[in-house]
C-alpha positions as CSV (number, residue, x, y, z in Angstrom):
1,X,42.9,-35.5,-139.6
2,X,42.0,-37.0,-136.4
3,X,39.7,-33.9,-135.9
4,X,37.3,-34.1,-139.1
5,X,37.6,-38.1,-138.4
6,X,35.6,-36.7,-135.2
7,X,33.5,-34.9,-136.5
8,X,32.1,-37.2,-139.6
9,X,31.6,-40.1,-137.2
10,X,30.0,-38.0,-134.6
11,X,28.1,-37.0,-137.9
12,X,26.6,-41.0,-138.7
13,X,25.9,-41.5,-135.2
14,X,23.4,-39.1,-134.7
15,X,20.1,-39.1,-136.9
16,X,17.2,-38.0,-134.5
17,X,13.9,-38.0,-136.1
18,X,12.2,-34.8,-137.6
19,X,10.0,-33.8,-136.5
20,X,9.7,-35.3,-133.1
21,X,7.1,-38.0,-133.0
22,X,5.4,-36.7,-129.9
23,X,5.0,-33.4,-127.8
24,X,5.3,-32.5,-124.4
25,X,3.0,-30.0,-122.5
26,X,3.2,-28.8,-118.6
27,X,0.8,-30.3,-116.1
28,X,-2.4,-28.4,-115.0
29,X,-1.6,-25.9,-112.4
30,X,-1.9,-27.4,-108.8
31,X,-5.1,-26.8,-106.6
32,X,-5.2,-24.0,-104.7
33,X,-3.8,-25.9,-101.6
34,X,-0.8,-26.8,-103.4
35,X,-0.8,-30.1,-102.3
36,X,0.5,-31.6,-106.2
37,X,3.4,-28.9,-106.1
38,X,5.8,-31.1,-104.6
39,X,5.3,-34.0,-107.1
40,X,5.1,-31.9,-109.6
41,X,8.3,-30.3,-109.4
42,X,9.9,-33.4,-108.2
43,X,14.2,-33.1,-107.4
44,X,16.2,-30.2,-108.5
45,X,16.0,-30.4,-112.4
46,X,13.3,-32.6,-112.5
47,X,10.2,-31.4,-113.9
48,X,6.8,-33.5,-114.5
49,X,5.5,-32.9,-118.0
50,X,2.6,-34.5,-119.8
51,X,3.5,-36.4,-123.2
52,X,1.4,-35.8,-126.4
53,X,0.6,-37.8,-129.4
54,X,1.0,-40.9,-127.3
55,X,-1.9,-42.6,-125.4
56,X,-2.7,-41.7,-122.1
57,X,-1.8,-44.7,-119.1
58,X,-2.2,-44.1,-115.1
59,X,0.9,-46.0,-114.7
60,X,3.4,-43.9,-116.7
61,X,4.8,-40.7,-116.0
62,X,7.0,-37.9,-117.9
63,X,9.6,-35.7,-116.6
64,X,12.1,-32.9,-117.7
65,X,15.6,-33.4,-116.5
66,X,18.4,-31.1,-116.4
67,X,21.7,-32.6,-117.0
68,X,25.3,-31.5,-115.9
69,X,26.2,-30.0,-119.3
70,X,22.7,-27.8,-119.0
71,X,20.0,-29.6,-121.8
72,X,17.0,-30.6,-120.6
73,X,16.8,-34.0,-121.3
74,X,12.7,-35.8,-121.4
75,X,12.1,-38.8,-119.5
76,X,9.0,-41.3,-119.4
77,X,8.8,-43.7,-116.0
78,X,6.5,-46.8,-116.7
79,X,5.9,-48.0,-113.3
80,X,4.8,-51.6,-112.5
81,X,3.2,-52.7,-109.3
82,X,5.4,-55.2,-107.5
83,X,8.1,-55.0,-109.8
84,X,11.5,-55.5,-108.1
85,X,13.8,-54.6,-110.9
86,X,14.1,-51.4,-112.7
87,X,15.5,-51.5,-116.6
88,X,16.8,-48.2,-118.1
89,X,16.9,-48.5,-121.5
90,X,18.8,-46.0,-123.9
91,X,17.2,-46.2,-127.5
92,X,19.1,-46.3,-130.9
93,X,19.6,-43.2,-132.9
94,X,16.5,-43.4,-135.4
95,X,13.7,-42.9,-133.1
96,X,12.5,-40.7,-130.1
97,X,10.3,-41.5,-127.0
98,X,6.9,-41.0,-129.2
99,X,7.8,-44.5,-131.1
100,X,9.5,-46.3,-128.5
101,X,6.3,-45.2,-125.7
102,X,4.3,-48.7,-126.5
103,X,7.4,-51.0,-126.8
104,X,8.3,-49.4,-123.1
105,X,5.0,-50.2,-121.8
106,X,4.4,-53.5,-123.1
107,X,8.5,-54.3,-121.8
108,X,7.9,-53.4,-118.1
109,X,4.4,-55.1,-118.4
110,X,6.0,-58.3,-120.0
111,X,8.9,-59.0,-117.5
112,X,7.3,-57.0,-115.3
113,X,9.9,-54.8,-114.3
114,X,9.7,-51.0,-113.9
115,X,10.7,-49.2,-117.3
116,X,12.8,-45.6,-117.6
117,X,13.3,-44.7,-121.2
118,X,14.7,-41.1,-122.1
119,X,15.8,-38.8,-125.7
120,X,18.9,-37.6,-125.7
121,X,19.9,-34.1,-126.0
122,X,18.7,-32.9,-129.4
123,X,16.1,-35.9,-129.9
124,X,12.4,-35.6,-129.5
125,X,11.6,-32.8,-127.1
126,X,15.2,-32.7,-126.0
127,X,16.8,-30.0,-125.8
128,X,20.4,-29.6,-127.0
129,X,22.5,-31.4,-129.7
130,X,23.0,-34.9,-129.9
131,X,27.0,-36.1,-128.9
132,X,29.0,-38.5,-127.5
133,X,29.2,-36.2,-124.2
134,X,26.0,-35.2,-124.3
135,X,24.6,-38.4,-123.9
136,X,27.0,-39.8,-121.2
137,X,25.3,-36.5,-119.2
138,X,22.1,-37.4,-120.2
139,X,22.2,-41.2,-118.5
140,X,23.6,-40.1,-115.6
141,X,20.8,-37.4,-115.2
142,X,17.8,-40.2,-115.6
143,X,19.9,-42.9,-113.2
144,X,20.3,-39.9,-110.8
145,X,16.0,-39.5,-111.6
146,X,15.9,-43.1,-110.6
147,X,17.4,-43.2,-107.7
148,X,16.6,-40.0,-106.0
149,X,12.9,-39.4,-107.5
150,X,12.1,-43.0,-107.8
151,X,13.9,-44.7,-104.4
152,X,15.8,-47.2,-107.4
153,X,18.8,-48.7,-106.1
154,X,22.2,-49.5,-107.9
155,X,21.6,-52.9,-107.5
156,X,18.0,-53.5,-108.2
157,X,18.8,-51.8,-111.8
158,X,19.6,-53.3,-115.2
159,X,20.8,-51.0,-117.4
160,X,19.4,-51.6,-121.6
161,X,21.4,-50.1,-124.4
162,X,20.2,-50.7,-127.9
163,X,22.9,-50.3,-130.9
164,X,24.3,-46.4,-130.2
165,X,22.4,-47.0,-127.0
166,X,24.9,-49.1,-126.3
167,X,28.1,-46.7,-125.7
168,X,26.0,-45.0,-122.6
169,X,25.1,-47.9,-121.7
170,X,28.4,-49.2,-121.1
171,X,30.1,-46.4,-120.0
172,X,27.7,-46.0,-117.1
173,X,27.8,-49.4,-116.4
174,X,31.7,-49.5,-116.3
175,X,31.7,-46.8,-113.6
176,X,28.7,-48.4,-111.3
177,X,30.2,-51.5,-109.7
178,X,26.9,-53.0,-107.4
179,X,24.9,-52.8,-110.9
180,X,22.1,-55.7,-111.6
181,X,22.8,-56.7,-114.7
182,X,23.5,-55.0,-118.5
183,X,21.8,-55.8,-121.7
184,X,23.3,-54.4,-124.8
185,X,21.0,-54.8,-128.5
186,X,22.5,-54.5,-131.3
187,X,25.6,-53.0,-130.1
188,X,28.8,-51.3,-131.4
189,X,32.4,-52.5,-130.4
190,X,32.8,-48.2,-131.4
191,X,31.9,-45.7,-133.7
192,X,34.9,-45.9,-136.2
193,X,34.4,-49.8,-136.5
194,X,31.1,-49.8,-137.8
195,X,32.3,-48.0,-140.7
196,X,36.0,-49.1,-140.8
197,X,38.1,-52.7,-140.2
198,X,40.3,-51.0,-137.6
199,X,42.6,-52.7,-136.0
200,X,43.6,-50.8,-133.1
201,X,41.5,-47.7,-130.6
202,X,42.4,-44.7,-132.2
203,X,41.3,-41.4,-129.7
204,X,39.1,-39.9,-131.9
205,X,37.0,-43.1,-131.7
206,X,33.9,-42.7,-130.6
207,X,31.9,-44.8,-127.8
208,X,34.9,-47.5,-127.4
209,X,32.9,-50.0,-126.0
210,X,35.0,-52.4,-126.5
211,X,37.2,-51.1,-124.1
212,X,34.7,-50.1,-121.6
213,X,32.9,-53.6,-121.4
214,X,35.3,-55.6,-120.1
215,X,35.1,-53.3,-117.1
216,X,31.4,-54.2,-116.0
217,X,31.3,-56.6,-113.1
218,X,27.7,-58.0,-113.8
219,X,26.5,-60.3,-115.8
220,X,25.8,-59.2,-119.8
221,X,23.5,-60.3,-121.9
222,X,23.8,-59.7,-125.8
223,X,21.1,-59.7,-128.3
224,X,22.4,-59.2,-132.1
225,X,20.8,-60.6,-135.7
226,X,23.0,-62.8,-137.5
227,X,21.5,-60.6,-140.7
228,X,22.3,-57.4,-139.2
229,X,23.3,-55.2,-142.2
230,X,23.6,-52.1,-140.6
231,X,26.2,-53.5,-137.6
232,X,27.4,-56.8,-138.4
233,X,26.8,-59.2,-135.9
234,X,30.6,-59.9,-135.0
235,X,30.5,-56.6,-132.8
236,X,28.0,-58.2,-130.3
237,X,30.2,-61.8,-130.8
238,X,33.6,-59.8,-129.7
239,X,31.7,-58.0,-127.0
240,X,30.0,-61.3,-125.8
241,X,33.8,-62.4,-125.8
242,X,34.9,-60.0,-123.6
243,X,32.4,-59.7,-121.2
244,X,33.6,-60.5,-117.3
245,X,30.2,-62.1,-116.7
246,X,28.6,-64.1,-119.8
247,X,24.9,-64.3,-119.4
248,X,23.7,-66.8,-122.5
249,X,23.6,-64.6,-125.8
250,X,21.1,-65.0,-128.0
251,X,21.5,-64.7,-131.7
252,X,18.4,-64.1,-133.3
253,X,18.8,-66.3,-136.9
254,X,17.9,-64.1,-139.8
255,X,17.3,-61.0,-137.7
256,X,18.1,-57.6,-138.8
257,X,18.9,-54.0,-137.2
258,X,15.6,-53.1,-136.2
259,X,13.8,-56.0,-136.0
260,X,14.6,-58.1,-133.1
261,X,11.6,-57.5,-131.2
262,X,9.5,-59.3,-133.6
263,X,11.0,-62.6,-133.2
264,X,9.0,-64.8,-130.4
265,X,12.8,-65.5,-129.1
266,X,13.2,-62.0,-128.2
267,X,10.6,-61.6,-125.3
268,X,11.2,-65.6,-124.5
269,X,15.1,-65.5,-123.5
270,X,14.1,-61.4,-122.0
271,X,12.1,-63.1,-119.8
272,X,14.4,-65.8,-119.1
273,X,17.6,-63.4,-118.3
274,X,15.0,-61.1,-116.3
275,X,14.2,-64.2,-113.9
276,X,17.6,-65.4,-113.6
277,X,18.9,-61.6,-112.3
278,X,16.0,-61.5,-109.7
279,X,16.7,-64.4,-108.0
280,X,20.5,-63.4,-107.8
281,X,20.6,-61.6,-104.4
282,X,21.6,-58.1,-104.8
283,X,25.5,-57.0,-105.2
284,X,27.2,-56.3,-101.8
285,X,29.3,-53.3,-101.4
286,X,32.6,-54.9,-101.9
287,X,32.1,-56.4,-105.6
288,X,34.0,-59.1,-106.3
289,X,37.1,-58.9,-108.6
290,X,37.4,-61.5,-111.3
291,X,40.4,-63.5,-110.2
292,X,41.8,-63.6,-113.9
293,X,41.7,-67.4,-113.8
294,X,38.3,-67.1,-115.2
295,X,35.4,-64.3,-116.7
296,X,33.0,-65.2,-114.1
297,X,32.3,-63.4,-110.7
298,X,31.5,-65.5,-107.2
299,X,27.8,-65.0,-107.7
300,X,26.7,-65.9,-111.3
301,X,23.0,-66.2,-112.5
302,X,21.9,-69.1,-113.8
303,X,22.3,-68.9,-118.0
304,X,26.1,-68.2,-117.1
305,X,28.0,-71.0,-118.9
306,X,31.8,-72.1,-118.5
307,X,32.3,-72.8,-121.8
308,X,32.1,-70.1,-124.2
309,X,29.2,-71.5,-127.0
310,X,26.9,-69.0,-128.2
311,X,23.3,-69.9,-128.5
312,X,21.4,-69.7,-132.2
313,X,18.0,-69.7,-131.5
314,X,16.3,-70.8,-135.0
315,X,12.8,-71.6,-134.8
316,X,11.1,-70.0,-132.5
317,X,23.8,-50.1,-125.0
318,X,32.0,-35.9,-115.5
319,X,30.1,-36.5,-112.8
320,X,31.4,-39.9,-111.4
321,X,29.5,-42.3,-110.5
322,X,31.4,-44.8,-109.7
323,X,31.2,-44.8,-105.5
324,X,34.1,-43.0,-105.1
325,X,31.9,-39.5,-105.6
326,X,28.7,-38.8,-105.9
327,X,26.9,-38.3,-109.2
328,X,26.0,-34.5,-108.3
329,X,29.6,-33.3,-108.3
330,X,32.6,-33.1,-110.6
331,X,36.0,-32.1,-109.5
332,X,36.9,-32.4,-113.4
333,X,34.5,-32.8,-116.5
334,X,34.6,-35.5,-118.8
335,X,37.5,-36.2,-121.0
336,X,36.2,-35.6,-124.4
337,X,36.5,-37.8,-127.7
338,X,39.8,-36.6,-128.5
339,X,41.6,-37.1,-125.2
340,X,43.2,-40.8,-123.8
341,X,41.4,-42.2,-120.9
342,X,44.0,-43.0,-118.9
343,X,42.4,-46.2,-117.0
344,X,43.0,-48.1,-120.4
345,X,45.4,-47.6,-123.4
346,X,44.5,-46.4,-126.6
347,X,46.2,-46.6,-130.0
348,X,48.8,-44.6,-129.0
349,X,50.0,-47.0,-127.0
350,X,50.4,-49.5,-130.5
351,X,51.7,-53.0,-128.4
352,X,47.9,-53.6,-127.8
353,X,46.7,-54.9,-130.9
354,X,43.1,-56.0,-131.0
355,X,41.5,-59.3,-132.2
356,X,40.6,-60.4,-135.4
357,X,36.9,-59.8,-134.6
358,X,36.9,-56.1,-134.5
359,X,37.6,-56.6,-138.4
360,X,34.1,-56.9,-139.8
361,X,34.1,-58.3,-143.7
362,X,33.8,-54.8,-145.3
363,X,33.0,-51.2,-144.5
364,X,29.9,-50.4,-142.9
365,X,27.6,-47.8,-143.5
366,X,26.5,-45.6,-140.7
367,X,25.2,-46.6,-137.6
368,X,21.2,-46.9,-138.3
369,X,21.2,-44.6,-140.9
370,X,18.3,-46.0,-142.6
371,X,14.0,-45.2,-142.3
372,X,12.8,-48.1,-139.9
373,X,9.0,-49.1,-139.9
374,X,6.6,-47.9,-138.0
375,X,7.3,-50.5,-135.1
376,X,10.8,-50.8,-135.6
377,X,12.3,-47.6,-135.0
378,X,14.5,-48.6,-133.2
């Protein structure tokens, strides 16, 4: 039972477009002195590629990156000149680097912040299948891009994960413990509660982020429609809830699934949160531990509030790599879907009952499975 339960969620998550929205194509050769074949080639894995279908821009760059469970996984860097932060942002299911390209450019452009977007395995020029494992290899391959082909720190990163970007998004960030900050769009509290009122964190769950979030030492922001049809805006409320460090949501009134970043609201409290972070100095070595008197750590942003009132704004988401190993070695792979992670309990352990909140009114239908517009393929 708790196999095929598996399999069909695994199943919803996962509806990469088809056929890929853009292409890829290797760079000219280099000149006869060589002198490009360095950058060209880049890290071990890492590959520079030219994107197709998409416009042209001096100031991005592609790459092909192997990851840990061998797909090769295609990247786009938008860099922007004196940016101090870097956001890595991990897409929903329904669209592929060819329809997120100008919402990345214009994002690093507008909070001026260096911008790493990526497909999963099996999406866009991809290779591989789309998983749950798949894509925790594939965001540990473009943070490894980031810091070793891009001199990104840990700390000078925010990590962006929209709706089923959002279990990558938190898994990495529970594991890196000098992160920036975490933004999560849309998100899921898991797999099995978008589509059932579960009470409890079965195994065969999928992307338990509800689990995984109260683990992330920086501050969170979360961005969810209160007309989200598709995941119902009480999975970003419970997350919010459970967050260590609460950044000021915001809760776009009337928004939907994919359409968040067409409300003026959007860019206006991005912005905000973006400023706050950068004026935060960076994390030191030894993170602080919450004390358990309270959700906030020593060194809070400002937009970090005591109370816990959510904002309606109305008119206007292995390899460790945690720092206990480093990211290009293993001693033991990734427990898969149907295994306990032992630093938490799960539903086989029934005295941990979960709130009321991860009960949404009625079954949901898959995560994103519907055709978004042209902008919002998100």
């Amino acid at each position: 039972m708790g196999g095929v339960t598996s399999t069909v969620a695994a199943r919803f998550a996962f509806f990469p477009p088809s056929p890929p929205s853009y292409g890829i194509e290797p760079l000219p050769p280099p000149d006869a002195a060589g002198a490009a074949a360095g950058e060209a080639k880049g890290k071990e894995g890492s590959v520079v590629v030219e994107l197709t279908g998409v416009p042209r821009r001096a100031n991005v760059e592609a790459r092909r990156l192997r990851t840990k469970r061998g797909t090769d996984v295609v990247a786009m860097y938008a860099r922007q000149t004196g940016a101090k932060l870097t956001l890595l942002y991990s897409h929903g299911n329904a669209a592929d680097l060819g329809q997120m390209y100008e919402l990345f450019v214009e994002l690093s452009a507008h909070l001026n912040v260096n911008l790493m977007g990526y497909d999963y395995s099996g999406y866009g020029q991809s290779s591989g299948k789309p998983s749950e494992q798949n894509t925790y290899a594939d965001i540990e391959a473009v943070y490894r891009c980031l810091i070793e082909t891009y001199a990104a720190s840990e700390e000078n990163i925010i990590l962006y994960g929209q709706s089923v970007g959002s279990g990558p998004t938190l898994d990495l960030a529970s594991r890196l413990p000098r992160l920036r900050a975490v933004v999560v769009h849309s998100p899921i509290l898991s797999g099995l509660r978008v589509m059932y009122p579960v009470k409890h964190t079965y195994w065969f769950d999928i992307y338990k982020n509800i689990d995984k979030i109260p683990q992330v030492s920086c501050p969170v922001l979360v961005i969810h429609g209160t007309a989200d049809e598709v995941v119902d805006c009480s999975h970003g409320r419970a997350l919010w809830e459970l967050a260590k460090v609460k950044y000021e949501p915001l809760w776009v009134k009337g928004g939907n699934h994919c359409n968040l970043e067409l409300y003026p609201e959007y860019i206006k409290h991005l912005k905000k949160f973006v400023g706050a972070i950068e004026k935060l100095p960076a994390p030191s070595d030894e993170s602080p531990e919450s004390s358990g008197a309270s959700d906030r750590t020593q060194t809070e942003p400002e937009g970090t509030e005591e109370p816990r009132k959510s904002v309606d704004h109305r008119e206007k988401t292995r390899p460790s790599i945690d720092h206990r190993k480093s990211t290009d070695r293993r001693d033991k792979p990734r427990g898969s879907t149907d295994r306990r992670d032992k630093s938490r309990k799960s539903v086989d352990n029934p005295d941990r009952p979960r709130a009321s909140v991860d009960q949404p009114d009625r079954p949901r239908k898959s995560v994103d499975r519907y055709v978004y517009p042209s902008r919002c393929t998100r």
